[in-house]
N, C-alpha and C positions, 0 to 999 in steps of 0.2 A: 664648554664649547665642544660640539662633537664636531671632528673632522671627518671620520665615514661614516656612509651610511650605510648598512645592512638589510637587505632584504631578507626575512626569516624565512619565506616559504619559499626562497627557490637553491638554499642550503640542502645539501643534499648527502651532508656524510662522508664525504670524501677525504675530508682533514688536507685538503693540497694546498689551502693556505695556509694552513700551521706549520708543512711541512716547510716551505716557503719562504715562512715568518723566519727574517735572521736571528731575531731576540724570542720569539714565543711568546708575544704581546696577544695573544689568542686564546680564549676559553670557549667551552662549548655548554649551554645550557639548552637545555631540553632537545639535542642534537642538533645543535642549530648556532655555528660563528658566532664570540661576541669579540670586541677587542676587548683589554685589558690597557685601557687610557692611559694607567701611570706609566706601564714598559712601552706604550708604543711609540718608535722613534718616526713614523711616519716616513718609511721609504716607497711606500706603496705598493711593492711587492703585492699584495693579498688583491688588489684591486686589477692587477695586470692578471693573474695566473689563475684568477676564479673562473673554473669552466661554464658557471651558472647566470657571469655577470653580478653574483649575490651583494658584492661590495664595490660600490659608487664615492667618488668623492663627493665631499660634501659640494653643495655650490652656493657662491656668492653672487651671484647674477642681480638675485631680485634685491641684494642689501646695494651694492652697485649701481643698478638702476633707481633705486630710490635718493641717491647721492646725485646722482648726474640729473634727478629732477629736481633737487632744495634748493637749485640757484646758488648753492655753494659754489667756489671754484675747487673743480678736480684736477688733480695730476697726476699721472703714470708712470709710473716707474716700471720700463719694460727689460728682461732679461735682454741680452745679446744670443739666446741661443733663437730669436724670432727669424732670424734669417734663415733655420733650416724648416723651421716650425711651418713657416709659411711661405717660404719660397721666395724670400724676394733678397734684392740684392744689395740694398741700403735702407737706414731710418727712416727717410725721409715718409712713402708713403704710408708707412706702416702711422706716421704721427699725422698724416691728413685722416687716414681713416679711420684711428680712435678722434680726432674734432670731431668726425660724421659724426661720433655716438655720443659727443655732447664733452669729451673730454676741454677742459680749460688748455693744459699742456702734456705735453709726453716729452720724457728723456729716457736714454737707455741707461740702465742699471750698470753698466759700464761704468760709469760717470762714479761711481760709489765705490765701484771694485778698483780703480785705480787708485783712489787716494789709500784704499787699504792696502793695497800692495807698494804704495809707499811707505804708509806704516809697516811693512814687514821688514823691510830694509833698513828702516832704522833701527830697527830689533834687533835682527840679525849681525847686523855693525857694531853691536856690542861685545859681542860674544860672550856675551851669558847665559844664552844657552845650549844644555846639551847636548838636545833635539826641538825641533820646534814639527810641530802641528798644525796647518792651517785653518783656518775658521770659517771658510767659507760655507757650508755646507750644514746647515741647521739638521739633518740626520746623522750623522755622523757626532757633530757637539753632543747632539742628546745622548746619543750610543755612548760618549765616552762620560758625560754625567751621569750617568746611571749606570753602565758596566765595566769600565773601565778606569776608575778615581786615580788609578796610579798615573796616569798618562793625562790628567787633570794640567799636572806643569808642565808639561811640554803644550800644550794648548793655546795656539797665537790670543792674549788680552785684546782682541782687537777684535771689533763689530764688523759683522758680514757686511757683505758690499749691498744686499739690499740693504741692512737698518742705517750703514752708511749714506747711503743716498738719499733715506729717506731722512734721515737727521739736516743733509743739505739742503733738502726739498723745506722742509720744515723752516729754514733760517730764508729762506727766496721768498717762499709765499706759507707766511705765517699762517692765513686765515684757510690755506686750503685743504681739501681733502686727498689725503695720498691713498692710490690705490696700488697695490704689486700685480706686473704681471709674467707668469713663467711657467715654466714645466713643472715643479716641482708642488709636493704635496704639504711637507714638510718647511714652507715657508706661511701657511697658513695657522701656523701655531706662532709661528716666528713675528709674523706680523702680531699676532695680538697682543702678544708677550713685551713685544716692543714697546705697546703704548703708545706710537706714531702712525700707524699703519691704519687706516681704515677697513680696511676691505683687500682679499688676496683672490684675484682671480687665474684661474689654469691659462691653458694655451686651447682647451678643450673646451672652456667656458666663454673662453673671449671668440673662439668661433663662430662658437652659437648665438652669439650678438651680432658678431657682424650678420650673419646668415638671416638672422630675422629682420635687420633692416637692410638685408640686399647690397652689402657692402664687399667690396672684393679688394682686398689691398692689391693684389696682381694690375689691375685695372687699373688703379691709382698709380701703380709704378710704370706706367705704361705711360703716362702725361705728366711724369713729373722726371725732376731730373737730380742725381745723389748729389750727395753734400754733408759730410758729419764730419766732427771734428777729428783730429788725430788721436788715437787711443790705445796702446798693446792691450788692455785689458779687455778689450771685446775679444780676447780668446779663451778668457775665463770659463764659456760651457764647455772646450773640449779636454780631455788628458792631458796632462803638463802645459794645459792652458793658464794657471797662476804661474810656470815657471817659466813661459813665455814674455807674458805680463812685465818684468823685471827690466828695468833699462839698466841693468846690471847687475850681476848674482854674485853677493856680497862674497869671500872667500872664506873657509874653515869650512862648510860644508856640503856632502855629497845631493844631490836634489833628485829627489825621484817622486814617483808618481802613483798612486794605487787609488785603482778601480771596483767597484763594488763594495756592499758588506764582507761578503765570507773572506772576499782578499784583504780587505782591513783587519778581521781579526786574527791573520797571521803575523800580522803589523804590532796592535796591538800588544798583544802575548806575549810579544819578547821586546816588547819598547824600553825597557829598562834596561835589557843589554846589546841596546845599538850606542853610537855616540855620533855626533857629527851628522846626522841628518837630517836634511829637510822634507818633509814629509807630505805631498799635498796629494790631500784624500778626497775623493768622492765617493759618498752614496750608492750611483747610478752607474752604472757597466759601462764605458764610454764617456761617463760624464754626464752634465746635464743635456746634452742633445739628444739623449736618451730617459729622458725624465718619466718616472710615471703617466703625467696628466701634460704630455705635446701631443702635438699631430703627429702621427707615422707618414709625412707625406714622402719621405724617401729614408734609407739604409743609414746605420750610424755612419758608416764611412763615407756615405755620400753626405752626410751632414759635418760631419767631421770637416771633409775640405772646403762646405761651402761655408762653415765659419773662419776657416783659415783665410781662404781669400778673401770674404768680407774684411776679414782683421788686417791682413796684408794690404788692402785697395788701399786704408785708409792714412795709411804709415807712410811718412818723409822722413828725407834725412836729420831736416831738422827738428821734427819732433823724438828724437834718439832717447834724447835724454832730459826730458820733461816730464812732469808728471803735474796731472790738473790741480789748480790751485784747491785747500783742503777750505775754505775762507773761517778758519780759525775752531771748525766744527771738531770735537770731542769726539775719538774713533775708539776712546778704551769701552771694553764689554769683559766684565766679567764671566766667570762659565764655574758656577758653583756647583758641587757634588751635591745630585740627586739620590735619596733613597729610596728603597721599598719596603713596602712593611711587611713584608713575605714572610712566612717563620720558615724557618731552618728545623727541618724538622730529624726527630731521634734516629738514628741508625735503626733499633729495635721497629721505630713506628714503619720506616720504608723498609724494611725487610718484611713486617707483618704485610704492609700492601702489596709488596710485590707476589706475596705467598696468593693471594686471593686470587692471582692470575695464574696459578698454577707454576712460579717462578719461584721453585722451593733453593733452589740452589743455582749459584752463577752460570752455571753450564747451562742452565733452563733460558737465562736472558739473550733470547736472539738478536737484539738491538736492529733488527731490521728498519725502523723507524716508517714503518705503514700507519703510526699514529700521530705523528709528524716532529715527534722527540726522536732527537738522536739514541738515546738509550732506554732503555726498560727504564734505568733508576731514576732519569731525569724526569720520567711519565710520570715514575710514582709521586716525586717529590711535587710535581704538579695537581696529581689527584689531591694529599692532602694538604695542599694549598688553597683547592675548590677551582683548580682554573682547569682541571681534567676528570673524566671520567674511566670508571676501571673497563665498561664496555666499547672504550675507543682503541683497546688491545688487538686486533684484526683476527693473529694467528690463537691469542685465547679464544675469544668470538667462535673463529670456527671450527678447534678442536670442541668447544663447547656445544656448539647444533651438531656439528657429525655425532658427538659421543650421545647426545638427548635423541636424535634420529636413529642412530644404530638400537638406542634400548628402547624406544617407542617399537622398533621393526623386529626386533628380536622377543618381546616380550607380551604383545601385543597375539589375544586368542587366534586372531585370525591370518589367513596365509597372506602373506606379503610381496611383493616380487614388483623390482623397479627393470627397467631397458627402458633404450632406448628406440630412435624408430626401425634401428633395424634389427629388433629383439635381439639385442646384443645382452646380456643381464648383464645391471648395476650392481643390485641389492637384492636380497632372498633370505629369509627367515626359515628357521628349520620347518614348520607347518607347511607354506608353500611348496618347498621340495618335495615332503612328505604327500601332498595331495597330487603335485603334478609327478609325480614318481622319478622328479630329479635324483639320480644318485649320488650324484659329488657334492663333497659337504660344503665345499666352496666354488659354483658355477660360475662367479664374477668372472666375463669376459667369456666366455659360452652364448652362443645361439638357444633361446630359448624352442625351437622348433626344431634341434636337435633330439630333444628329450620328450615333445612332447607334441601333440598335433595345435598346433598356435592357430587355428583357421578361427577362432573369435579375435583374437591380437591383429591378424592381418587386416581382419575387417575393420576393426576402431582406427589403424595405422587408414587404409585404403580412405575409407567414409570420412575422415577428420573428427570422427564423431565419436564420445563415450559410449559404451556400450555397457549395459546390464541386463544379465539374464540369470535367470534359477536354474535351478535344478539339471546345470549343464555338468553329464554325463562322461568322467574322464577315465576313458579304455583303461589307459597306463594303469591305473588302481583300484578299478573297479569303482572310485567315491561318485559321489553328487557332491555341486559347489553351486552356491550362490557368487556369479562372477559380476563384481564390479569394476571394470575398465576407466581408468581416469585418463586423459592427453594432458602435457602439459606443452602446448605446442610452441611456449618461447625459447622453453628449455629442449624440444625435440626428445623429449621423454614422457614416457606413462609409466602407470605403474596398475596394479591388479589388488583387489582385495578378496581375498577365497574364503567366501565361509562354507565351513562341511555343515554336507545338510544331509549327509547318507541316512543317518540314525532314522530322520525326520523323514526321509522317504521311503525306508522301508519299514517303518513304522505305517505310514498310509498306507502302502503292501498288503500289511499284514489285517489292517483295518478294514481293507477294503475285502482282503477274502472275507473275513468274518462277516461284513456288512453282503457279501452275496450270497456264504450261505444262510445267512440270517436271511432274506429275503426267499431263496431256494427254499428251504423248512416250512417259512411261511406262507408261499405259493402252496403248499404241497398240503399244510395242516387245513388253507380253506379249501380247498379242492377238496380233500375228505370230507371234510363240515358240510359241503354243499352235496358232496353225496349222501350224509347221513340226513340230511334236512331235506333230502329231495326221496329220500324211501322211508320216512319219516312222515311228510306228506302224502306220500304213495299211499302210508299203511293207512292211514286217515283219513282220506279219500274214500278207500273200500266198506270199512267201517262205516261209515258215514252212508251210505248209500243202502248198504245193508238196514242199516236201522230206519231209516225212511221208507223202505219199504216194508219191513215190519209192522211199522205204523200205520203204515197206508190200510195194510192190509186190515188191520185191527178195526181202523177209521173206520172200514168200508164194512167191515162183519155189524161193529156196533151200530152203525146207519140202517141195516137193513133190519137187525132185530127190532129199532126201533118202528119201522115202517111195519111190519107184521102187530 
């Protein structure tokens, strides 16, 4: 059963829910959030803190609505934190406006946490234990089956007040279908696990039902009038709402209260050398009125008191010392140690991985946690477990690109040169200096228009526009450059690509004299030619005429002898 859902394309690299993650129930495959099902204790953290939205709780909506259409009978098992959730000020409309949605019944979850806080009492009346742990809170149980076995027996044997209730629900109406509904994300495993539960819906989810058929519990609570039974256990959503709960706090031990994961496992760590305490943990920072998957319709504090007064209204003198009848229902639950099958891997293997990050020795381990492990070593021991990758490292990352950037720009034929837009220099390659006649081996932090006439730079900066031109002529050194200008105008920087073209243009120079007096020469050699072809003709011409009249004359002697 998957309890989140993840969106892959809108992961974004961040790692802020790994960091997040209290247990690192989180791997990343192809740069992209996955959970890790077996650590994940379902406190929801990664769904709250995802700046992408990338992870959704799962929804039961449409298994819910297909329930509330089989003609089965449904019933509800609704948390006590709805009073802050939705703003109203007793059960009563909150249970007309789930009938609107086809609900058979609704009771508060209350009803279940009380008989288990009788059973704590009789626990605790023994004095057998050490320290005792309460059980309410199906994140924290899993936290401590999976990470914390030692504090396994301190661990109240006793079933949550939902699977409580739902085991009640179960002995009232055999035939029906029980549906959970709450804050919490981590009751969605709980319910399935149980084998009683149908269907677990949010406080997120049950909105959006009312909202599709136009349902407004405020509304309802406006023509209707309160009326629940007497209960201390409707203070179970907020801090020291189990030690409230108690129509009497049995003697031998101190009772206190702890909030969130990370202050649990301050809890944890040292549970074997406390003694004598009673110990009631939540999940959720404030408790469940603060649950992953409620409505934010007002402040923990402002939910805080509206559950105390709801829990206050409902309380007489004579309900002091009662607690709801249990009608003979089984409240033992086991909480067996879960394992992983993680390998533990060799000193030698996490020190070779660490080395690959440039983490040759402990002074190298920054443990900054920008990959969302608390330590270098902890990252490693996840890389070769496959739930991490060695480029989720940030500060290796980017001594990595600066050091492949620096020898790209250092080694690369051509002149380099990064600024910014107020040609402040970035980065400069020895070529570049060399062509624009920078003198300082290191101008980072220099105006480049100190050194050099920048009037193409101003123009690309001015125009927004790249700029490329040849054979641009720089005083300072006498060169020719092929200048290509890049903007990179998210960054508010360009940069310049110089290639020397001097060779190539005084090469053409020198080509080009030759190609004029190669044409000079040859103006000159046909100019001759046409002289000599034209007194050549001359001389051929005269000749010519001479001997035609020769002829003539000859012509004219032999015509007349003949006529004699």
């Amino acid at each position: 059963m998957q309890y989140l859902d993840f969106t892959g394309s809108r992961c974004r690299d961040c790692y802020k829910c790994l960091r997040e993650c209290p247990v690192k129930a989180i791997k990343y495959i192809d740069h992209e959030a996955r959970i890790i099902e077996d650590r994940c204790i379902l406190c929801g953290k990664c769904t709250v803190v995802c700046p992408q939205n990338a992870k959704r709780v799962h929804s039961e909506i449409a298994d819910v609505e297909a329930l509330l259409a089989s003609g089965k009978p449904v019933v509800a098992s609704v948390a006590p934190s709805f009073v802050s959730a939705f703003g109203l000020k007793d059960f009563l409309p909150m249970g007309i406006a789930l009938g609107k949605l086809g609900f058979t019944a609704a009771e508060e979850t209350a009803v279940g946490a009380n008989i288990v806080t009788a059973e704590y009492e009789k626990l605790l009346e023994t004095g057998e234990y050490k320290n005792f742990i309460t059980s309410a809170c199906p994140a924290i149980n899993r936290m401590i089956q999976l990470y914390y076995p030692k504090a396994l027996k301190y661990l109240a044997p006793v079933a949550s007040p939902m699977v409580a209730h739902a085991r009640l629900l179960r002995k009232r109406y055999p035939d029906a279908a029980i549906v959970f509904i709450g804050p919490c994300i981590a009751k969605k495993r709980e319910g399935r696990e149980s084998g009683l539960i149908s269907a677990v819906l949010t406080f997120n989810e049950l909105n959006t039902m009312f909202n599709a058929r136009s349902i407004d519990p405020k509304k309802v609570a406006a023509v209707s009038a309160g009326g629940a039974e007497n209960n201390r256990s409707k203070y179970y959503p907020i801090s020291r709402g189990i030690i409230k709960s108690f129509n009497k706090l049995p003697k031998g031990y101190e009772y206190v209260a702890v909030d969130g994961v990370k202050r649990s496992f301050d809890v944890l760590d040292d549970i074997d050398s406390l003694e004598g305490m009673f110990i009631e943990i939540n999940c959720c920072e404030y408790a469940c009125i603060n649950g992953p998957a409620t409505l934010k319709t007002e402040g923990a504090l402002k939910s805080n008191e509206s559950v105390r007064k709801y829990a206050l209204s409902s309380l007489t003198d004579e309900s002091a010392g009662a607690y709801i009848d249990p009608e003979g229902v089984d409240l033992a639950e086991g909480h067996p140690r879960i394992t992983l099958g993680n390998v533990v891997p060799s000193e030698r293997d996490i020190r070779a991985t660490l080395a690959k990050t440039g983490k040759i020795k402990p002074e190298d381990e920054l443990n900054c946690g920008a990959c969302g492990y608390p330590t270098c070593r902890e990252k490693a021991i996840a890389v070769l477990n496959g739930n991490a990758d060695l480029d989720m490292c940030i500060p290796y990352m980017r001594k990595r690109a600066e050091s492949m950037s620096f020898e790209i720009i250092q080694n690369s034929p051509n002149g380099i040169i990064m600024m910014d837009y107020d040609l402040k220099i970035t980065e400069s390659n020895a070529i570049a200096r060399k062509l624009l006649g920078i003198e300082l081996s290191d101008p980072k932090g220099t105006y480049l228009y100190e050194s050099v006439n920048a009037a193409e730079f101003f123009q690309a900066v001015g125009s927004g526009k790249n700029v490329h031109k040849k054979k641009v002529y720089i005083e300072e050194t006498k060169r020719y450059v092929d200048m290509n200008i890049v903007l990179l105008p998210e960054h508010k920087t360009l940069f310049a690509v110089l290639k020397d073209v001097t060779d190539n243009v005084e090469y053409s120079k020198q080509l080009d004299e030759v190609r004029s007096k190669t044409l000079s020469t040859t103006d000159e050699v046909i100019k001759k030619q046409m002289r000599v072809a034209q007194e050549i003709a001359s001389l051929l011409g005269e000749t010519t005429a001479e001997t035609k009249v020769a002829l003539l004359k000859l012509k004219n002697t032999l015509a007349g002898e003949s006529d004699e």
